[in-house]
C-alpha positions in Angstrom: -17.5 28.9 -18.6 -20.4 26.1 -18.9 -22.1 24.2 -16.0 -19.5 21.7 -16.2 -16.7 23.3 -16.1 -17.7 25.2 -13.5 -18.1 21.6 -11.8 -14.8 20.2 -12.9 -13.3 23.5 -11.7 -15.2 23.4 -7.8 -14.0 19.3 -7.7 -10.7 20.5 -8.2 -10.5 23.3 -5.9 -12.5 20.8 -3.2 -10.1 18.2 -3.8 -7.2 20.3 -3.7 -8.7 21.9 0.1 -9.1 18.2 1.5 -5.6 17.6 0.8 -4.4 20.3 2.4 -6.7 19.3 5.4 -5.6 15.8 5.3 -2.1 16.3 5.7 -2.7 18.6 8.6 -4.5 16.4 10.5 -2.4 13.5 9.9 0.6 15.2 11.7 3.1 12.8 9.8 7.1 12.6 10.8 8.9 12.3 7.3 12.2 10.6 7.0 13.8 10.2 3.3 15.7 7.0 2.7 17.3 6.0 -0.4 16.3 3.0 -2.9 19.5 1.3 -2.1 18.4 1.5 1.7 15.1 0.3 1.0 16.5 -2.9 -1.2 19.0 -3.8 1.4 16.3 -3.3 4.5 13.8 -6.1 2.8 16.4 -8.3 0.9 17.3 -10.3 4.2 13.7 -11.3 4.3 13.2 -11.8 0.7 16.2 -13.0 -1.0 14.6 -14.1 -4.1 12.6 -10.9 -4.7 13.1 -8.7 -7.5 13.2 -4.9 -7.2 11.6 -1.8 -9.6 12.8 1.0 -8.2 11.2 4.0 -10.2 12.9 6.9 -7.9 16.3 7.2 -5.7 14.5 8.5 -2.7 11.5 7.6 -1.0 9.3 9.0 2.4 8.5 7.1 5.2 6.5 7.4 8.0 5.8 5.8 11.5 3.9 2.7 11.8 1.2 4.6 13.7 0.9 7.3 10.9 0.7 4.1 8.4 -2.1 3.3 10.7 -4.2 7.0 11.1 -3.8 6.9 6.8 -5.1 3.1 6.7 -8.2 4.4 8.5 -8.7 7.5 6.7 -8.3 5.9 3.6 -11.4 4.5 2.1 -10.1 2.2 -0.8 -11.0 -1.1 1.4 -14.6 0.3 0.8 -14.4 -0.1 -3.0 -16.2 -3.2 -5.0 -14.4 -6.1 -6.3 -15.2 -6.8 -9.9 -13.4 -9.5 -11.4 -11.0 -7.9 -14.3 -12.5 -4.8 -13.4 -11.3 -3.3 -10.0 -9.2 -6.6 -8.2 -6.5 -7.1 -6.2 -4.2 -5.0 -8.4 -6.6 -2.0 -8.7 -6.6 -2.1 -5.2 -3.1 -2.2 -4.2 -2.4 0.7 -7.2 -5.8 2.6 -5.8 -4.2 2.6 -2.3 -0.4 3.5 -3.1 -2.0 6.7 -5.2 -4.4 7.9 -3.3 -2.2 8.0 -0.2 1.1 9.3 -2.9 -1.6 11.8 -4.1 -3.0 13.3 -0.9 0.2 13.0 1.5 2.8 12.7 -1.3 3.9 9.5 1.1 4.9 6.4 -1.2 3.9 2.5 -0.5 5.2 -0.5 -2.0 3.6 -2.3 -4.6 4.2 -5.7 -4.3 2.9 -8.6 -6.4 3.2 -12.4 -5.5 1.5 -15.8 -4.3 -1.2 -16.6 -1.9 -1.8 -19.7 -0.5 -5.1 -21.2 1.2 -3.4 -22.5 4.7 -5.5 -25.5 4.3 -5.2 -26.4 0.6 -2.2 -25.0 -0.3 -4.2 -23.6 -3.5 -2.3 -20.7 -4.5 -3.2 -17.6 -6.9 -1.1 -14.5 -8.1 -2.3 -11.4 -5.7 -1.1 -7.9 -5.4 -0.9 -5.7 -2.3 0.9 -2.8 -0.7 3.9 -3.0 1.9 5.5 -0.3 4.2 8.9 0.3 5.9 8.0 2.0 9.3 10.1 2.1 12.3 12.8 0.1 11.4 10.1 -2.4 10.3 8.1 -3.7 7.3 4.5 -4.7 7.0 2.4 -6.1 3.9 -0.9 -4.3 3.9 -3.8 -5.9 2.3 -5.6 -3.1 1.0 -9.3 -5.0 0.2 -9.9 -6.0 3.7 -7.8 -3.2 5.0 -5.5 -5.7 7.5 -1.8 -6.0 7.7 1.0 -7.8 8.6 4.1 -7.6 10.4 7.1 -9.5 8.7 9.0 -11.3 10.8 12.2 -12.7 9.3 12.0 -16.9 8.7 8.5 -17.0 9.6 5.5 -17.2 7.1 3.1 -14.3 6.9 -0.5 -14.6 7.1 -3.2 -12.2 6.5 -7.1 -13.0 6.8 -8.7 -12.1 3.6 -12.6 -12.6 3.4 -13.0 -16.1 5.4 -9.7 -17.5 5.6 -6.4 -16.7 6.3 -4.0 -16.5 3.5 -0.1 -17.0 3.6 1.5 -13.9 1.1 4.7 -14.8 -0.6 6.3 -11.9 -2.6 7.8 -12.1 -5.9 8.3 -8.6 -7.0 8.2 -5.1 -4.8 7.8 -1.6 -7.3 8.5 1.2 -5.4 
């Protein structure tokens, strides 16, 4: 076996190890829900929304577990580059990482944001979570989140200034 694939073979074995750390350390309390129950829990807030559902069941965790992962997680420490590694990166970096290590799923939910004060609106990505009979939009580059409130608007603070996040699609 050569120098590097001794490497390859040690990153894997390491890798493999901190997973198994992580997940006991993170003490999570699984429930399993199905697609159908995820559509029909975020549909009253979103009617216009479209759904991907790739599988018929899905994890989910406590809204303080959401919140031990958010901390361990360290995709908010990641460098924007334009085109490179943006919003969308981020919000796919986030979802695998945490479906990787904990084998826990996020949404992936792409959409509008709009400057509070301009109105200027761009397409953004970014993750969401059913926890506790609740759901939150999670934005994964400045590692803040939201709780959504049905009828009113939702507002995260990105860099500067706070940003109002209206969803068009959610991929689960």
């Amino acid at each position: 076996m050569t120098p590097n694939k001794i490497a390859l073979k040690m990153s894997n074995i390491l890798e493999n190890s901190a997973r198994t750390m992580a997940r006991s350390a993170l003490d999570l309390n699984v429930d399993t829900r199905t697609s159908t129950q995820a559509r029909e829990f975020i549909e009253p807030f979103f009617p216009q929304a479209k759904f991907v559902f790739l599988d018929g069941t899905y994890k989910t965790i406590s809204w303080d577990n959401w919140k031990d992962i958010i901390e361990w997680d360290i995709t908010d420490l990641k460098k924007y580059k334009s085109e490179t590694f943006d919003c969308d990166d981020f919000a796919y970096s986030f979802k695998y990482s945490v479906l990787k290590t904990l084998e826990i799923p996020c949404f992936i939910v792409h959409g509008h944001c709009y400057d509070k004060e301009s109105n200027w609106k761009f397409g953004h990505f970014w993750n969401a979570m059913i926890a506790d009979g609740k759901l939150y939009f999670y934005e994964p580059i400045y590692d803040r989140w939201a709780e959504i409130i049905k009828g009113q608007k939702i507002f995260i603070k990105m860099a500067q200034e706070e940003m109002e996040y209206r969803p068009i699609t959610f991929e689960f």
